[in-house]
C-alpha positions, 0 to 999 in steps of 0.5 A: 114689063112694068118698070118697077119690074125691070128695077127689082130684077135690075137690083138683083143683078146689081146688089151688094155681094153679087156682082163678081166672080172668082173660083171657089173650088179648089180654093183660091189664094185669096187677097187682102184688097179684093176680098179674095175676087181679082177683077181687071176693071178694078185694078187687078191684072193677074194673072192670079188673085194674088202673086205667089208671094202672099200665097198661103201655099208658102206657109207651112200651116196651111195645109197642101192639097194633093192632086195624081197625074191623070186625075178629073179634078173638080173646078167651082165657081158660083154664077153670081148673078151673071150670064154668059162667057167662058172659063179658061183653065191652065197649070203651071209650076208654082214657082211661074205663077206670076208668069203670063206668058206660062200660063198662056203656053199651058192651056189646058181647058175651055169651057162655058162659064154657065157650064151647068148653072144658070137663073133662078127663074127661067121665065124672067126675060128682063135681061134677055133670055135666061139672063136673069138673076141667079147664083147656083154653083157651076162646074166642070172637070180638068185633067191633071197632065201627065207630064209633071213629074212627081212632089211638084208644086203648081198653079191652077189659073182661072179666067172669066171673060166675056160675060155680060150685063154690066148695072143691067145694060144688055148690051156690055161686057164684063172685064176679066176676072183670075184665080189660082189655086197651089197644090202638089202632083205626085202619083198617076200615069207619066208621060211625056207628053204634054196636053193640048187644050181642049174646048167643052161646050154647051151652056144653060142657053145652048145645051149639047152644043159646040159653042158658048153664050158671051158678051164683047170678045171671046179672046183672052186679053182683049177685056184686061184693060192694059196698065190702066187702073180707076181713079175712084171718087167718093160717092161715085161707085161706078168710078171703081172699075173701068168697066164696062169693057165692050158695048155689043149684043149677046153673041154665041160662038168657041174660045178664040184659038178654038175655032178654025175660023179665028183671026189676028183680029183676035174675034173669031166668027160669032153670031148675035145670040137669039132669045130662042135655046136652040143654037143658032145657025152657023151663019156669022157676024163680027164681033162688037166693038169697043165702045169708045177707042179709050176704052179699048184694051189692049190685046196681045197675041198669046207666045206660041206653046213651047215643046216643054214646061220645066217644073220643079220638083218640092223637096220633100219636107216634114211641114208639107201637110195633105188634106181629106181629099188629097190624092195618095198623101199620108194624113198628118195633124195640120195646124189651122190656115193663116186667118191673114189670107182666108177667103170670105165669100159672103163679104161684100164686095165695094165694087160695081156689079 
């Protein structure tokens, strides 16, 4: 590969909006300061894009999306020029949305981050293998508990963590990126039963397969960075984020928690990813670490899950509005959203890649 080569696919990984993740369906809450992405490098620590204060959710000319017990919703979110890692899906009450730890006791799914997406050109190797550039949307499904009883408001939360090319180093991981989404369950099956997370794996690179492609740690919490913030410099762009978080080789393996073999270290049993699609054996080697101690995120143990999550119940308001795709919801004229909280995908975002 001829270095002028590696330069444009590098460029590619690395230009101007693309560089970033955050859920796109359902919608976010979206912020002002980072133009509706949350990354823990760059100062953002979750657990949702934004605090449930400046949701758009309180205001009553936003329309509410309604959701039934029992329901696959549908969950969205571009690949953006990175490969690998995992997404972790959890719901509580709206009112605990700004709560880490409810939102660590009410997992609700694992998956791949490259559920069913990947680069656009499966032949470019740059990178590694399928780790070229590329931003399709990718998918999966989550099942509305069965446990939240009606007119309830709650929060979706959406994590990527353990993904990989940092500015085109094969070697790095990226820091954790959040999103949330507000909506009202009411209608569906009832049980009181609350749900057990649930792992879906297999990803462009290891397809029908129990285990997902990532980079530095397949554990939520390892890659926020704790309390530290950048300190950024004009004209030095990369002092926007303290990324990247861990130096290693592309690894393979389940979510942390998912996987028998887990330990207090917080890394599970994993494997150096090889450039072949097939899976590779169960053969394992410890995770990577970090690159340098100060560096080193803090890594908290998740509380143990409760027996139950109280939510609260929405009184039922004239000002609540459904959406087209609202579950069991009465179709009323809405007025248009806060323009203040919209979402832009397409802006750029002044963050390294």
């Amino acid at each position: 590969m001829h270095l002028s080569s590696a330069l444009v696919a590098a460029s590619a990984l690395v230009a101007g909006c693309a560089g970033h993740s955050m859920l796109a369906k359902p919608a976010s809450r979206g912020n002002v300061e980072w133009w509706g992405t949350c990354a823990a490098g760059a100062g953002c620590k979750g657990p949702c894009d934004s605090p449930k204060a400046s949701s758009p959710f309180n205001s009553i000319y936003n329309p509410k999306t309604y959701v039934q017990r029992g329901q696959q919703l549908d969950v969205q979110w571009n690949r953006l020029n990175h490969p690998g890692g995992f997404v972790r899906l959890a719901m509580v009450p709206f009112d605990q949305s700004d709560d880490w730890t409810a939102f660590n006791d009410n997992v609700l799914k694992y998956t791949c981050y490259e559920t069913n997406c990947g680069p656009s050109n499966s032949s470019d190797t740059v990178f590694g293998h399928l780790n070229g550039p590329g931003s399709s949307p990718c998918t999966t499904t989550v099942t509305i508990p069965e446990n939240i009883p009606d007119n309830t408001a709650v929060t979706l939360q959406w994590i990527w963590y353990g993904g990989g090319i940092y500015y085109g180093q094969v070697d790095t991981s990226f820091g954790e990126y959040y999103g949330c989404s507000d909506m009202i369950v009411t209608g569906g099956p009832s049980s009181s039963d609350k749900p057990a997370p649930v792992f879906t794996g297999g990803d462009i690179t290891y397809p029908n397969s129990d285990v997902c492609k990532y980079w530095g740690s397949n554990k939520v919490g390892d890659c926020n960075f704790g309390d530290r913030k950048p300190s950024p410099v004009d004209g030095d762009l990369l002092s926007q984020s303290l990324e990247p978080c861990i130096r290693g080789p592309e690894l393979k393996g389940k979510p942390y928690g998912m996987d028998s073999s887990s330990g207090s270290s917080g890394a599970s049993s994993a494997a150096p990813a090889s450039d072949s699609a097939a899976p590779a054996s169960d053969s394992a080697a410890p995770a990577s670490s970090a690159a340098e101690s100060s560096n080193a995120p803090a890594s908290p143990e998740a509380p143990a899950t409760p027996e139950s999550t109280d939510y609260a119940v929405v009184p039922e308001q004239s000002e609540v509005q459904s959406v087209a795709d609202s579950a069991a919801a009465p179709q009323e004229p809405v007025a248009p959203a806060n323009p203040d909280y919209a979402v832009n995908s397409e802006k750029c975002i002044p963050l390294p890649a």
